[in-house]
C-alpha positions as a Markdown table, in Angstrom:
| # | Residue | x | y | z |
|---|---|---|---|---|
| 1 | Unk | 76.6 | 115.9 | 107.2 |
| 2 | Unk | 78.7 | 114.8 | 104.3 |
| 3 | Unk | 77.8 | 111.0 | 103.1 |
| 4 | Unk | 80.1 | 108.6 | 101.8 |
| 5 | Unk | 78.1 | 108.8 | 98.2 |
| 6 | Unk | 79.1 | 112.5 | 99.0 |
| 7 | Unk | 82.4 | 111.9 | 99.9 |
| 8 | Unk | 85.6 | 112.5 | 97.4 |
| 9 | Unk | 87.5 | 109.3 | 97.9 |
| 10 | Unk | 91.0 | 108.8 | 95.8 |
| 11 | Unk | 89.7 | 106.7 | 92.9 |
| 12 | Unk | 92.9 | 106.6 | 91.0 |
| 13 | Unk | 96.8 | 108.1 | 91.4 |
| 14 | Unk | 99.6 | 109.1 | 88.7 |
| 15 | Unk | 102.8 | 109.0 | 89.5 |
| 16 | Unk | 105.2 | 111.5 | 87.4 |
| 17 | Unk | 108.5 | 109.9 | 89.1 |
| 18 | Unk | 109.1 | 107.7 | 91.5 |
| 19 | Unk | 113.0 | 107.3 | 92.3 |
| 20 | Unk | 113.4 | 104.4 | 89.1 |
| 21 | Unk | 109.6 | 104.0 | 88.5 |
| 22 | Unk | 108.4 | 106.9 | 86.6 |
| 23 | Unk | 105.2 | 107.6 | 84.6 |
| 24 | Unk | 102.5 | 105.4 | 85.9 |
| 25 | Unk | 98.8 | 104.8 | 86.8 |
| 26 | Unk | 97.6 | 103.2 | 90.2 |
| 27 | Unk | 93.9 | 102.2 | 89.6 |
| 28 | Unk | 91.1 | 101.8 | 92.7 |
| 29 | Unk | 89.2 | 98.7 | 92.3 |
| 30 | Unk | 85.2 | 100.0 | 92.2 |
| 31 | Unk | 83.1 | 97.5 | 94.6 |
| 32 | Unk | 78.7 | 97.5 | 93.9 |
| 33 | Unk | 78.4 | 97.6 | 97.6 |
| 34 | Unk | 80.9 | 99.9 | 98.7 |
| 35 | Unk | 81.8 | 103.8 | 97.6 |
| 36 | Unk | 85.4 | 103.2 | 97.7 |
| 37 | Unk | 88.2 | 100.6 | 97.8 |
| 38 | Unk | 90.6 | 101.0 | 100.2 |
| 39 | Unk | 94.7 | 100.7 | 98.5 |
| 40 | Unk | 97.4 | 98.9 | 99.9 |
| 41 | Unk | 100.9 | 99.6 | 98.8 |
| 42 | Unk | 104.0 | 96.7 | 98.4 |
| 43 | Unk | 106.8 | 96.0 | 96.4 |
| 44 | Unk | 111.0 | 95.8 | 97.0 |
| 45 | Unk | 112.6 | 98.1 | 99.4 |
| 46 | Unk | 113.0 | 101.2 | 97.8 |
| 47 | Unk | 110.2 | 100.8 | 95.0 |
| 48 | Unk | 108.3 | 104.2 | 96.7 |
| 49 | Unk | 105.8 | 102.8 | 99.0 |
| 50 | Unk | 106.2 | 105.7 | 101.9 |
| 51 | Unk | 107.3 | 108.5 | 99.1 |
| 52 | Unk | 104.1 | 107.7 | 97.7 |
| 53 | Unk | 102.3 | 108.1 | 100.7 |
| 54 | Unk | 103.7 | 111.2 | 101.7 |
| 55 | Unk | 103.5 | 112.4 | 98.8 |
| 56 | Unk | 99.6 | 111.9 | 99.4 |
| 57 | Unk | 99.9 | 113.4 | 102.0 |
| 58 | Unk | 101.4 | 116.8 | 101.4 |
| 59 | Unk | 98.7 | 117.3 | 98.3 |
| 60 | Unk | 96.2 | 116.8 | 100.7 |
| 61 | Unk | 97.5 | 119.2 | 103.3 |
| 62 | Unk | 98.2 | 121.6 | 100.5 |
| 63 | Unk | 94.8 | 121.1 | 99.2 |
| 64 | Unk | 93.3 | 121.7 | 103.2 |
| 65 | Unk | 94.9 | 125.2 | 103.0 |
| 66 | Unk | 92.8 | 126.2 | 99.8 |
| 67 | Unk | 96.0 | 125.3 | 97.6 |
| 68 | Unk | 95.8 | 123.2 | 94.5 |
| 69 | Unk | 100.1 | 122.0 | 94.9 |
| 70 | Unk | 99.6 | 121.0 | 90.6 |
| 71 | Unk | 98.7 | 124.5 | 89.7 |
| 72 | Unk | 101.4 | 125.7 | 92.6 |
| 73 | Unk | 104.0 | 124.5 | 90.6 |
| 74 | Unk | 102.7 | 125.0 | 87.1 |
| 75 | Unk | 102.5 | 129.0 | 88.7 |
| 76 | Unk | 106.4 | 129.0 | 90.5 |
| 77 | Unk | 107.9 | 127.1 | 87.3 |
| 78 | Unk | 106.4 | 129.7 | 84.9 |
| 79 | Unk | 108.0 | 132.3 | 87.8 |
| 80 | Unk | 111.5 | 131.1 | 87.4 |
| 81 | Unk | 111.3 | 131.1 | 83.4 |
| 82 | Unk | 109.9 | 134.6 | 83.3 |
| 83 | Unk | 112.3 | 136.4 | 86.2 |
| 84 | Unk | 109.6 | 137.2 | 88.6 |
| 85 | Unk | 111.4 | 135.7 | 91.5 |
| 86 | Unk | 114.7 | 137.2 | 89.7 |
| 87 | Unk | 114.8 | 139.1 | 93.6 |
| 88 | Unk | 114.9 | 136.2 | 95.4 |
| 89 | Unk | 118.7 | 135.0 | 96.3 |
| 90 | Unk | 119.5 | 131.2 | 95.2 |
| 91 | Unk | 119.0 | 129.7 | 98.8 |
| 92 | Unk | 114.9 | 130.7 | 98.7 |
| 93 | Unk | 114.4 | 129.7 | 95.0 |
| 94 | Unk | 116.0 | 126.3 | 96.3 |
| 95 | Unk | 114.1 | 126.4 | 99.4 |
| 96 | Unk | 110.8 | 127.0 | 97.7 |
| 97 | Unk | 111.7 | 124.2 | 94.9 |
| 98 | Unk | 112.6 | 121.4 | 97.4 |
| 99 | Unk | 109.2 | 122.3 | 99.2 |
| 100 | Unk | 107.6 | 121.2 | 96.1 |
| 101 | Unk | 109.4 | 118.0 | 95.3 |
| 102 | Unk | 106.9 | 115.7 | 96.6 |
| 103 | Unk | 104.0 | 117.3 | 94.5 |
| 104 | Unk | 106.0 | 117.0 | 91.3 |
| 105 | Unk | 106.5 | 113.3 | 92.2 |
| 106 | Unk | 102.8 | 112.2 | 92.1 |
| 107 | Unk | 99.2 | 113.5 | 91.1 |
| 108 | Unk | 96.4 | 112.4 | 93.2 |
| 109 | Unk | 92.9 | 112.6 | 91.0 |
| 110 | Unk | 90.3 | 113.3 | 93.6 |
| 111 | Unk | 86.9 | 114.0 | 93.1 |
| 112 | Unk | 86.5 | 116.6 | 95.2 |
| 113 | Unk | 87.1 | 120.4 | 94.3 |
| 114 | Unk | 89.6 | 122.4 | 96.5 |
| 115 | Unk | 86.4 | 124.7 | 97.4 |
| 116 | Unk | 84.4 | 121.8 | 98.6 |
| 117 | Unk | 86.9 | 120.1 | 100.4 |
| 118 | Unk | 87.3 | 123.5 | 102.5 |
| 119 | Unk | 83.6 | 123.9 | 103.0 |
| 120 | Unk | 83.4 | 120.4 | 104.6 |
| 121 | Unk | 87.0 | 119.8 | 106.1 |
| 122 | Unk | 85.5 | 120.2 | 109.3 |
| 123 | Unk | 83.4 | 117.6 | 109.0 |
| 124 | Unk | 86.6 | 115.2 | 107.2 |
| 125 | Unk | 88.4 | 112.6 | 109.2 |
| 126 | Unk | 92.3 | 112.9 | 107.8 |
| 127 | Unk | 95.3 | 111.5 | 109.2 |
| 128 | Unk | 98.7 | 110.6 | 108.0 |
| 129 | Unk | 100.9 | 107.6 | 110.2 |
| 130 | Unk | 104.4 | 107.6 | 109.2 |
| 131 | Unk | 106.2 | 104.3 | 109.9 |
| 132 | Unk | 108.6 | 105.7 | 113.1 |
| 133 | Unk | 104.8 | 106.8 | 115.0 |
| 134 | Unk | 105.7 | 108.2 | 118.5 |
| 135 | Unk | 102.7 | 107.3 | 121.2 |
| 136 | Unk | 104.2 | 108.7 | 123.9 |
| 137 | Unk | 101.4 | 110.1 | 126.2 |
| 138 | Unk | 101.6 | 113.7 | 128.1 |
| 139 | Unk | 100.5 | 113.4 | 131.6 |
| 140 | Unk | 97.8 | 115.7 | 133.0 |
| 141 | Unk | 97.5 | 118.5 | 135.2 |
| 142 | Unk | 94.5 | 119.8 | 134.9 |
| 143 | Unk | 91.4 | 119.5 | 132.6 |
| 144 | Unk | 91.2 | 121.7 | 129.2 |
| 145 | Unk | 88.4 | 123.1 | 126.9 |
| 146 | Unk | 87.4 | 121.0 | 123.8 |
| 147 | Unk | 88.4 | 124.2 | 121.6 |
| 148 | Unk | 91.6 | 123.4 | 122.1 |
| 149 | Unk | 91.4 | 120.0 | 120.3 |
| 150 | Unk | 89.1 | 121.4 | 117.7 |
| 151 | Unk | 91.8 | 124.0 | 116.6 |
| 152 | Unk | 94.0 | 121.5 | 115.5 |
| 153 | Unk | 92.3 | 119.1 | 113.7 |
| 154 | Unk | 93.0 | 120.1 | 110.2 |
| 155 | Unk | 96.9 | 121.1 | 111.5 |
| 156 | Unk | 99.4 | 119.2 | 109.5 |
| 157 | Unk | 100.5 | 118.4 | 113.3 |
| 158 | Unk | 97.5 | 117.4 | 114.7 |
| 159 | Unk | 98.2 | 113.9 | 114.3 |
| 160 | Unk | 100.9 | 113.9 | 116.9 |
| 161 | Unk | 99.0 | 116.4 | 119.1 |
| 162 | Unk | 96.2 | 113.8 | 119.7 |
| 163 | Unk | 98.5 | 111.4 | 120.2 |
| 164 | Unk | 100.2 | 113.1 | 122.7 |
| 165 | Unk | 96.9 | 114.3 | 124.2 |
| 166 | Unk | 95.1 | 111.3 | 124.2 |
| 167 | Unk | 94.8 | 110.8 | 128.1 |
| 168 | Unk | 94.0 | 114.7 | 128.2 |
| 169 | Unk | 91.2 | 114.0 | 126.1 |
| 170 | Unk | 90.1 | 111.0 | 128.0 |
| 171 | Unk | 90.6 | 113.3 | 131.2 |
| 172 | Unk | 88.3 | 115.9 | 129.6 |
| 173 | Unk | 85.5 | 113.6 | 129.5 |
| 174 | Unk | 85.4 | 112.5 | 133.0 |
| 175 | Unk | 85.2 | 115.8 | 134.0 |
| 176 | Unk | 82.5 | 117.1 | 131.9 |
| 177 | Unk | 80.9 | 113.2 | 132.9 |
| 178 | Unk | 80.8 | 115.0 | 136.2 |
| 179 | Unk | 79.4 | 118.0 | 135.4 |
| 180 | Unk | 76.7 | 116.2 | 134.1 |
| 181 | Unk | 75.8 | 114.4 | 137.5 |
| 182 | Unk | 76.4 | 117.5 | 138.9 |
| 183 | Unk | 73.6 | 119.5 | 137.1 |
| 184 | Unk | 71.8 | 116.8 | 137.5 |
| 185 | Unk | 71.8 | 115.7 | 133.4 |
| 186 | Unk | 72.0 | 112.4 | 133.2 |
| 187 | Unk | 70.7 | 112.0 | 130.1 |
| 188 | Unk | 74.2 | 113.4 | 128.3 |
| 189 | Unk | 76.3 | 111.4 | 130.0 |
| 190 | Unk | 75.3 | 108.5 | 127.4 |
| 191 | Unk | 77.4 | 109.7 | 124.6 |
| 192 | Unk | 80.7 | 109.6 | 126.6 |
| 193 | Unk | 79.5 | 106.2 | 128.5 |
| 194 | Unk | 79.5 | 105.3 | 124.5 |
| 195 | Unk | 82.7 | 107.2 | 124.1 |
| 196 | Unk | 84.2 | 104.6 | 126.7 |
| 197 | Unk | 82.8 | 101.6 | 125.7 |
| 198 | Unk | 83.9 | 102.0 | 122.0 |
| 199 | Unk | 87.6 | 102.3 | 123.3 |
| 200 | Unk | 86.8 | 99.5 | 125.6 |
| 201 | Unk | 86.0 | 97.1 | 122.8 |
| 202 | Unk | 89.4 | 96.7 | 120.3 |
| 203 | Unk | 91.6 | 97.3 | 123.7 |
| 204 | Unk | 89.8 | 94.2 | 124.4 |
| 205 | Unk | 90.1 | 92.7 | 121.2 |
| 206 | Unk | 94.4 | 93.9 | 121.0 |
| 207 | Unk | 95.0 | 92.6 | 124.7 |
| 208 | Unk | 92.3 | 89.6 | 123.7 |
| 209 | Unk | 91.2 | 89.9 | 127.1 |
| 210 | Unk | 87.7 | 90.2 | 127.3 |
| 211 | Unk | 87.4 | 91.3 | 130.9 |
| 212 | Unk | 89.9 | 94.3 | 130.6 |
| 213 | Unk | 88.9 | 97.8 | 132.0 |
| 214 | Unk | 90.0 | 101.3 | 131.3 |
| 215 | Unk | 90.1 | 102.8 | 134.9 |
| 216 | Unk | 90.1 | 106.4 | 135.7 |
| 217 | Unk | 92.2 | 107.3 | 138.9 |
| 218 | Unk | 90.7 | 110.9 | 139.6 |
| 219 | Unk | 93.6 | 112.1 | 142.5 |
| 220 | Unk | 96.4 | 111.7 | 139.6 |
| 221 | Unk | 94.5 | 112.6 | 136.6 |
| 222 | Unk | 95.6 | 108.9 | 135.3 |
| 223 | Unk | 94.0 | 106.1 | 133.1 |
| 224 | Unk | 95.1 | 102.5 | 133.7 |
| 225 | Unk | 94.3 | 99.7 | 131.4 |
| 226 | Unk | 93.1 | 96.6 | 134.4 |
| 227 | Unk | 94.0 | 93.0 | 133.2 |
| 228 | Unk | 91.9 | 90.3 | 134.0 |
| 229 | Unk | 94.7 | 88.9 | 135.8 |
| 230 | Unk | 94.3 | 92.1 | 137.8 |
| 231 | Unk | 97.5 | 93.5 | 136.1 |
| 232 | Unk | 97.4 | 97.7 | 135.5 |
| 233 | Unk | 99.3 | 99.2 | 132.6 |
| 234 | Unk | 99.4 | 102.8 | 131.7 |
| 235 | Unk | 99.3 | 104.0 | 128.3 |
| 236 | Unk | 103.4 | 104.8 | 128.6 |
| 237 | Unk | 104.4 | 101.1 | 130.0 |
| 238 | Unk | 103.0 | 99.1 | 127.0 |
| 239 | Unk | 105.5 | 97.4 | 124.8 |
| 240 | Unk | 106.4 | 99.2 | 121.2 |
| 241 | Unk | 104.0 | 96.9 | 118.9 |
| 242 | Unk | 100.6 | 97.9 | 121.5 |
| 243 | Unk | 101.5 | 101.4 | 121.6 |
| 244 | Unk | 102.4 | 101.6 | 117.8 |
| 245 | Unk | 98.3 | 100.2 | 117.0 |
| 246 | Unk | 96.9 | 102.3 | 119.7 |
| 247 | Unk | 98.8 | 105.6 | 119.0 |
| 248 | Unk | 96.2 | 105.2 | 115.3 |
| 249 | Unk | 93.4 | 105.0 | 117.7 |
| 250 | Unk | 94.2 | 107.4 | 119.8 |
| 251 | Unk | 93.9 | 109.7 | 117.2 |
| 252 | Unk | 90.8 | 108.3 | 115.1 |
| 253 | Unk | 88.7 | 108.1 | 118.5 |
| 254 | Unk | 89.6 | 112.1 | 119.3 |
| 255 | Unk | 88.6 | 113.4 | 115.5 |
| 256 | Unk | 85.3 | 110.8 | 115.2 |
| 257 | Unk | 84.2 | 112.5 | 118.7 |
| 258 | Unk | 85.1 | 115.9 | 118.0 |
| 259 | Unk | 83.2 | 115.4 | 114.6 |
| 260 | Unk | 80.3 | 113.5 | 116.2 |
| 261 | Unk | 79.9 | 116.6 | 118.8 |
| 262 | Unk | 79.9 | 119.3 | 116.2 |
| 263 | Unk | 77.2 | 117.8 | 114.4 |
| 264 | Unk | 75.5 | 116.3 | 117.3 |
| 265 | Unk | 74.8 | 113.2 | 116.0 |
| 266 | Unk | 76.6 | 110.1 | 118.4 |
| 267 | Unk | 75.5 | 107.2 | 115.8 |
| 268 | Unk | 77.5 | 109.4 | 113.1 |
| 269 | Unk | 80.2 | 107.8 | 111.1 |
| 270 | Unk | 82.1 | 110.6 | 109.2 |
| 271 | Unk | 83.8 | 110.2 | 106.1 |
| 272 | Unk | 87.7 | 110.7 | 105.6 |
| 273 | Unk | 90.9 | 109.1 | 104.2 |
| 274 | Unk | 93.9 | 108.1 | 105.9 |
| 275 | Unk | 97.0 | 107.0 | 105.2 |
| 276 | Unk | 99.7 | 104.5 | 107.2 |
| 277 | Unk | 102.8 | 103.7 | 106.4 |
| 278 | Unk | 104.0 | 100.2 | 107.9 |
| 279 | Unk | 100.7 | 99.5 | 110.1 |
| 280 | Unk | 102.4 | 96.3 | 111.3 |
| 281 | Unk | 105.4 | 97.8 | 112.9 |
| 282 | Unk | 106.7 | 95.9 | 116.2 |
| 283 | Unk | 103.2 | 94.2 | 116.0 |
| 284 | Unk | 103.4 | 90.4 | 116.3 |
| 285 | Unk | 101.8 | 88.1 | 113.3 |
| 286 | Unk | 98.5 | 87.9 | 114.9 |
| 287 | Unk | 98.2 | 91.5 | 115.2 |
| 288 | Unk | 99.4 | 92.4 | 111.9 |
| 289 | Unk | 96.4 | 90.2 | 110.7 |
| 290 | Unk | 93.9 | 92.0 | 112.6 |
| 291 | Unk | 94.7 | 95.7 | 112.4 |
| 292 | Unk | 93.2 | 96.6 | 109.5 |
| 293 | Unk | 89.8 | 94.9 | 109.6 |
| 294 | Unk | 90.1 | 96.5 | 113.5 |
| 295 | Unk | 90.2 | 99.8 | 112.2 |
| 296 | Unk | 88.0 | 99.4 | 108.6 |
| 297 | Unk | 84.8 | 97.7 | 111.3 |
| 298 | Unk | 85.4 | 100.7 | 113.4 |
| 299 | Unk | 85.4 | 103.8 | 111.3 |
| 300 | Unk | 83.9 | 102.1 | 108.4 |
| 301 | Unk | 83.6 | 105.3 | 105.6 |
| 302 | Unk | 87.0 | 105.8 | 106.3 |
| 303 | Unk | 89.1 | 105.0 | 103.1 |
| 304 | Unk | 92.7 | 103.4 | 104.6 |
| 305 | Unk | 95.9 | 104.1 | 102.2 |
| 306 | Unk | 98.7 | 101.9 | 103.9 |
| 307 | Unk | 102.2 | 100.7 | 102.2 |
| 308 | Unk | 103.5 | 97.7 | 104.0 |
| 309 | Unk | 105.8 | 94.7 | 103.8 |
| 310 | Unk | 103.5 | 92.3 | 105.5 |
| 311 | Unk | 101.5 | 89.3 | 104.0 |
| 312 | Unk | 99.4 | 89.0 | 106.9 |
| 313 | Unk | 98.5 | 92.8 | 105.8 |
| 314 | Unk | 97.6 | 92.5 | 102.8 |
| 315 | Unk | 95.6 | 88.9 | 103.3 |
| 316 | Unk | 93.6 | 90.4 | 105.9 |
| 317 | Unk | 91.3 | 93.2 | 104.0 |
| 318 | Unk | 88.1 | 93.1 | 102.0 |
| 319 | Unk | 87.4 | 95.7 | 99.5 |
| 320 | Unk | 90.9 | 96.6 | 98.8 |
| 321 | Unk | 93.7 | 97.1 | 95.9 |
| 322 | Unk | 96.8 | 95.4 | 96.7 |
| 323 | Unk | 99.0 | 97.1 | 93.8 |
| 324 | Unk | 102.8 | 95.8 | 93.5 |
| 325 | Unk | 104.9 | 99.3 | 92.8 |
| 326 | Unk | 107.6 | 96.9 | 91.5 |
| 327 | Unk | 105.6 | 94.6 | 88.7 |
| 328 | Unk | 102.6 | 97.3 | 88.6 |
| 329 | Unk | 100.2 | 94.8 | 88.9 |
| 330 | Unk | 97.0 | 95.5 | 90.7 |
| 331 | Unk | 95.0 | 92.6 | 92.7 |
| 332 | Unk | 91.7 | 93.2 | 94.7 |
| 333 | Unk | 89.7 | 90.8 | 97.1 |
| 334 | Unk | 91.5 | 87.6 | 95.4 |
| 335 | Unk | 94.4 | 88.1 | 97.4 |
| 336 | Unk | 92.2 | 88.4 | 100.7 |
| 337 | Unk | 92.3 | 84.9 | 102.6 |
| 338 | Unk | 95.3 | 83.6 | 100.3 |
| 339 | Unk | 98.2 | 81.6 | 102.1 |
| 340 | Unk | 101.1 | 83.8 | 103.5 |
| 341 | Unk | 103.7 | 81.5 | 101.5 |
| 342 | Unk | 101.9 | 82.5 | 98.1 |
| 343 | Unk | 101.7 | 85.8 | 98.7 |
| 344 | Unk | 105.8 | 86.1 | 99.6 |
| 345 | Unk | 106.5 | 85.0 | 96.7 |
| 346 | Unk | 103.7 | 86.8 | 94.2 |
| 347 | Unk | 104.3 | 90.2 | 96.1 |
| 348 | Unk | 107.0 | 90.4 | 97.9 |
| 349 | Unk | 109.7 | 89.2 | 95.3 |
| 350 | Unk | 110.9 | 85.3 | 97.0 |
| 351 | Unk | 111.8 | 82.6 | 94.4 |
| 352 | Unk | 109.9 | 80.2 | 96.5 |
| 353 | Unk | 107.8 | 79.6 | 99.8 |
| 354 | Unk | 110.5 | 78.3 | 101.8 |
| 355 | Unk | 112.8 | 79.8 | 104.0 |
| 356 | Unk | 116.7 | 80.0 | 103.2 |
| 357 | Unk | 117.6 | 76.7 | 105.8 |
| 358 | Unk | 114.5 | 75.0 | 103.8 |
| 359 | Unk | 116.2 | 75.5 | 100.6 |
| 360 | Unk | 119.7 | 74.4 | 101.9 |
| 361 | Unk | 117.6 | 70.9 | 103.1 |
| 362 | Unk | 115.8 | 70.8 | 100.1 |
| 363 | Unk | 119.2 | 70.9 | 97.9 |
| 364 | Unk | 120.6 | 68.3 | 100.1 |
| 365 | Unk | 118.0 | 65.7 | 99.6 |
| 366 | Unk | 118.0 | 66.0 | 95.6 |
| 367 | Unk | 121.7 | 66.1 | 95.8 |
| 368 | Unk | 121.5 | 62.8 | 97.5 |
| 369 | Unk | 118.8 | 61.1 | 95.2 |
| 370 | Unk | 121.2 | 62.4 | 92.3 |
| 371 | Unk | 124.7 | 60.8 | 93.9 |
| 372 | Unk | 122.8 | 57.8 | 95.3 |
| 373 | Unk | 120.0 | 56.7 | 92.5 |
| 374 | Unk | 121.8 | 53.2 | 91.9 |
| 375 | Unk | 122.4 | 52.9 | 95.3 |
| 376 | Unk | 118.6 | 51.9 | 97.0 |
| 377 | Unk | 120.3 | 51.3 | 100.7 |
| 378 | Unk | 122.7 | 54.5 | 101.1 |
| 379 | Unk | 119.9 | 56.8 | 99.4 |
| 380 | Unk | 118.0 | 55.7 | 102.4 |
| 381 | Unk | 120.7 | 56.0 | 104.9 |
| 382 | Unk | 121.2 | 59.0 | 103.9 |
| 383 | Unk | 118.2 | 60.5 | 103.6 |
| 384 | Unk | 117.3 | 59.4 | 107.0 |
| 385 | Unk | 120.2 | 61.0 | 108.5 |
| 386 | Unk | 119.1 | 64.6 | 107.2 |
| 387 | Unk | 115.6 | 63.9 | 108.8 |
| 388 | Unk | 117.1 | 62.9 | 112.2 |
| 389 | Unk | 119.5 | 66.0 | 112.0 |
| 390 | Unk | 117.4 | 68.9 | 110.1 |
| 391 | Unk | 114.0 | 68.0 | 110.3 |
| 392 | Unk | 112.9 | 69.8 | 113.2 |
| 393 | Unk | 113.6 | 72.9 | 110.0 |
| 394 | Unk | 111.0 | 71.4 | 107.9 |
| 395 | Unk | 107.4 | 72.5 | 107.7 |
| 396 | Unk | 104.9 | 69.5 | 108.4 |
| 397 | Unk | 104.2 | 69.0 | 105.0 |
| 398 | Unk | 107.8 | 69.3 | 103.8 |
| 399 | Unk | 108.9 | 66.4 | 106.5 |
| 400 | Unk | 105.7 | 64.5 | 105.5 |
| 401 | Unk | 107.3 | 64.3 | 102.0 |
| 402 | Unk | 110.7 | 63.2 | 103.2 |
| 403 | Unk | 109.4 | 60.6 | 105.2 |
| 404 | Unk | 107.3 | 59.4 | 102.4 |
| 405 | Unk | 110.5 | 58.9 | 100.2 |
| 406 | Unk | 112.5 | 56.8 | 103.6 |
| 407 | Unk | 109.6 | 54.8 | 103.8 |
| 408 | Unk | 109.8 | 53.8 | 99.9 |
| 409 | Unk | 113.0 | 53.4 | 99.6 |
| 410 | Unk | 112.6 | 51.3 | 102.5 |
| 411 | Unk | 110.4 | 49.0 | 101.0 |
| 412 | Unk | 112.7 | 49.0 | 97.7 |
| 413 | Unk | 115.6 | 47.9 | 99.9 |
């Protein structure tokens, strides 16, 4: 079983171009305690984030199928110059060079060799979740063999498939759960009971219902997440931002098991990277804060790559990079824990922490102390008539302030 020692985590990326960012290093943080730091991606609109990640992600896919994408193109370039694709028409050649566009764009320095990576990837835990994730669950018919999940772990669609299949999967373990009592073998039922009660666990945490149960209706070959409130929901009726978080479970659950069966070892946690674009999309705030250190407690040598917009995100991780594509600065556990206003405006561009109505308030009141400084009784007046019409726009500590300035010139007057 490959270890996370072992393992050959992203430590650093270069990026050759990057629409108007070219040239340019990304840096891991190295943590004593830890093997690996995961990397989380802002900046602007448009400053790469997701072509960076997918990007990652074909090098990786490439590299999965024995093929080093650098050397690729090094080989197909020195083709083209030479005239040994001189039979090909112009549509292939253009074909073939727009196929490696996004290796040309970024070079991933892994640790691993192509060889090794193949000699293990069975054993490797990769995914890749692209901002517009479909969780849209197949229904049943009937159950199917494991082999058909194991086939398409290391498929550049598998990602997708286990989302689909998810309830399949789920479906597949009651049955053989069955078998078991069936044969009379008790004793093997306790890794799916564990199976269950891992998924139980964040479905309680997401729904922060700490009574809810995942019920198995046998006649329909259905699952139904029970409520406290006695409520039932299938996996197809829950709103965008639930189904968007659980569609990355769905799939981490399926390759941690399938792993965890082939080496037959249940307290297993296998190693692997993977890589979401936008992991708080359609979540609400709370969520957004507690995705990532819901998924880093759960498959904890698994090295997260995500590019997001989200303060909340990026406050919410230990042992992380947060690296700005647009300044190129890179921060690490400092930012973890630091207010949401500070970090809109250190990394995601705002002039200040306020919002715009804030700044229109705030412009008001010095406009008044400006037109009004001889005049102790109308600055008041008129001061006092912002707060009765626009305070309910201030923050506490911004009305505090104001009030603070009534009750002084108040006393002045």
């Amino acid at each position: 079983m490959l270890t996370p020692e072992e393992f050959p985590y992203i430590k650093s990326i270069h990026v050759n171009t990057c629409y108007a960012y070219q040239n340019f290093d990304i840096n891991l943080f190295d943590y004593p305690d830890k093997p690996f730091s995961h990397l989380i991606l802002t900046g602007k609109n448009g400053s790469g984030k997701s072509t960076i990640l997918r990007s990652i992600n074909s090098h990786i896919r490439r590299a999965f199928q024995g093929i080093d994408a650098v050397s690729e193109i090094i080989e197909f370039e020195n083709q083209l110059v030479t005239g040994l694709v001189s039979h090909w028409n112009n549509d292939e050649i253009n074909y073939r060079l727009s196929q490696l566009d996004e290796y040309r764009k970024l070079t991933p320095y892994f640790k691993f060799s192509i060889k090794k990576l193949l000699s293990k990837k069975k054993e490797i835990i990769y995914s890749f979740f692209s901002a517009k994730r479909q969780s849209t669950v197949e229904a049943v018919i009937t159950p199917t063999k494991d082999s058909d999940f194991i086939e398409k772990i290391n498929t550049p669609d598998s990602t997708q498939y286990f989302i689909n299949k998810f309830k399949q999967f789920l479906v597949n373990k009651k049955v053989e759960q069955a078998f078991n009592i069936i044969d009379n073998q008790h004793n093997n039922n306790y890794e799916i009971d564990l199976f269950f009660e891992n998924i139980r666990m964040p479905f309680r945490k997401i729904f922060e219902d700490e009574k809810l149960k995942i019920n198995f209706i046998r006649n329909d070959y259905e699952f139904l997440i029970e409520l406290s409130d006695k409520r039932s929901i299938s996996f197809n009726d829950l709103s965008e931002g639930f189904s968007a978080f659980i569609s990355i479970l769905m799939d981490l659950f399926i390759r941690v098991d399938l792993i965890r069966k082939q080496v037959n070892d249940y307290t297993y946690n296998p190693c692997g990277i993977v890589l979401i674009d936008e992991p708080e999309t359609h979540l609400h705030l709370e969520l957004q804060y507690q995705i990532l250190p819901l998924l880093t407690e759960l498959f904890p040598n698994i090295q997260f790559i995500a590019a997001t917009h989200s303060p909340a995100v990026i406050s919410s991780i230990k042992h992380a990079t947060i690296f700005d594509l647009t300044t190129k600065e890179a921060k690490n556990d400092e930012v973890a824990g630091r207010s949401y206003s500070d970090l809109m405006m250190t990394h995601f561009g705002l002039d200040n922490e306020y919002s715009n109505i804030a700044d229109e308030i705030i412009k008001e009141v010095n406009d008044a102390l400006k037109a009004f400084k001889n005049d102790k009784k109308a600055l008041k007046d008129k001061l006092s008539n912002i707060l009765k019409d626009k305070g309910h726009y201030l923050s506490p500590v911004l009305r505090i302030e104001l009030e603070s300035m009534i009750i002084q010139y108040t006393q002045t007057v």
